[in-house]
Structures are given as structure tokens and as C-alpha cells.
C-alpha positions as CSV (number, residue, x, y, z in Angstrom):
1,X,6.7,19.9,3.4
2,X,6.8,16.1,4.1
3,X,9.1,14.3,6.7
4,X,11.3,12.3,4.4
5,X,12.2,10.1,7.2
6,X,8.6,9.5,7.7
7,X,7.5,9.2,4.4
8,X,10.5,6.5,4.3
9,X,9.0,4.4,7.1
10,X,5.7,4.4,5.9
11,X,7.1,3.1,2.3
12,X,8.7,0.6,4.2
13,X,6.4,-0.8,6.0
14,X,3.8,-1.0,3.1
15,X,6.3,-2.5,0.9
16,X,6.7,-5.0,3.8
17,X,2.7,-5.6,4.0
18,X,2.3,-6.0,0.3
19,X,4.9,-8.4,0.1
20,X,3.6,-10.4,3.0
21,X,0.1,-10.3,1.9
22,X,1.7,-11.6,-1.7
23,X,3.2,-14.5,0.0
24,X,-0.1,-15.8,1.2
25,X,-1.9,-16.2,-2.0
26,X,-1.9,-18.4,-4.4
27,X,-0.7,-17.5,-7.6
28,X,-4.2,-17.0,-9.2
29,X,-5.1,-15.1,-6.6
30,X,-2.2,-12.7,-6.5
31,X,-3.7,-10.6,-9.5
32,X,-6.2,-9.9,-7.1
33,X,-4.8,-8.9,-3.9
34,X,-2.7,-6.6,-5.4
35,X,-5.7,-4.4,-6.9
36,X,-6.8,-4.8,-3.2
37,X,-3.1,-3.6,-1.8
38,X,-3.1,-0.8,-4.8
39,X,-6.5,0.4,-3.6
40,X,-5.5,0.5,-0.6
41,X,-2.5,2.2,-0.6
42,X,-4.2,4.7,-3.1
43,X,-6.4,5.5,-0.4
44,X,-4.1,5.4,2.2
45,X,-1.3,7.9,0.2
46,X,-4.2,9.8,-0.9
47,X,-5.7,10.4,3.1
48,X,-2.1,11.6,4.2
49,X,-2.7,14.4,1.5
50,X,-5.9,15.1,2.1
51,X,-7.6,14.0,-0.7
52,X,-10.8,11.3,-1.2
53,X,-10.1,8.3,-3.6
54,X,-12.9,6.1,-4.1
């Protein structure tokens, strides 16, 4: 079973990246970084369970 209070951090703090690494880009480019932050945190959620996203 997860650690909510874990899982909580970690939702925090990626909501805090994404919305930093929003503020740095243009508006064109925002479309962009956020396939790049949705990849990411794919990847990311999808380690902590064990799984492989590509």
C-alpha cells in the first residue's frame, strides 16, 4: 500500500516543478514543455510502480 503522506509530497513538489518550468516559456513554447513535463512524470509515476513507459 502507498504512503499517502508521501505520495502527497511528491504531488507537490511536481505540481511545483511543472508550474515553474511553465513560468519560463514562452507561450508558444508552453504546448511543448508540458508534453515534456507529462512524459516525464509518466515515467516518473510509472518507475515508482514498477512499470517501463517509453
Amino acid at each position: 500500500m502507498l504512503d499517502q503522506d508521501k505520495v502527497k509530497k511528491q504531488q507537490t513538489y511536481l505540481g511545483e516543478a511543472l508550474e515553474n518550468v511553465l513560468n519560463e516559456y514562452h507561450e508558444e513554447e508552453q504546448k511543448e514543455a508540458r508534453e515534456m513535463v507529462a512524459k516525464f512524470v509518466l515515467g516518473y509515476v510509472g518507475a515508482s510502480f514498477g512499470l517501463k513507459v517509453d
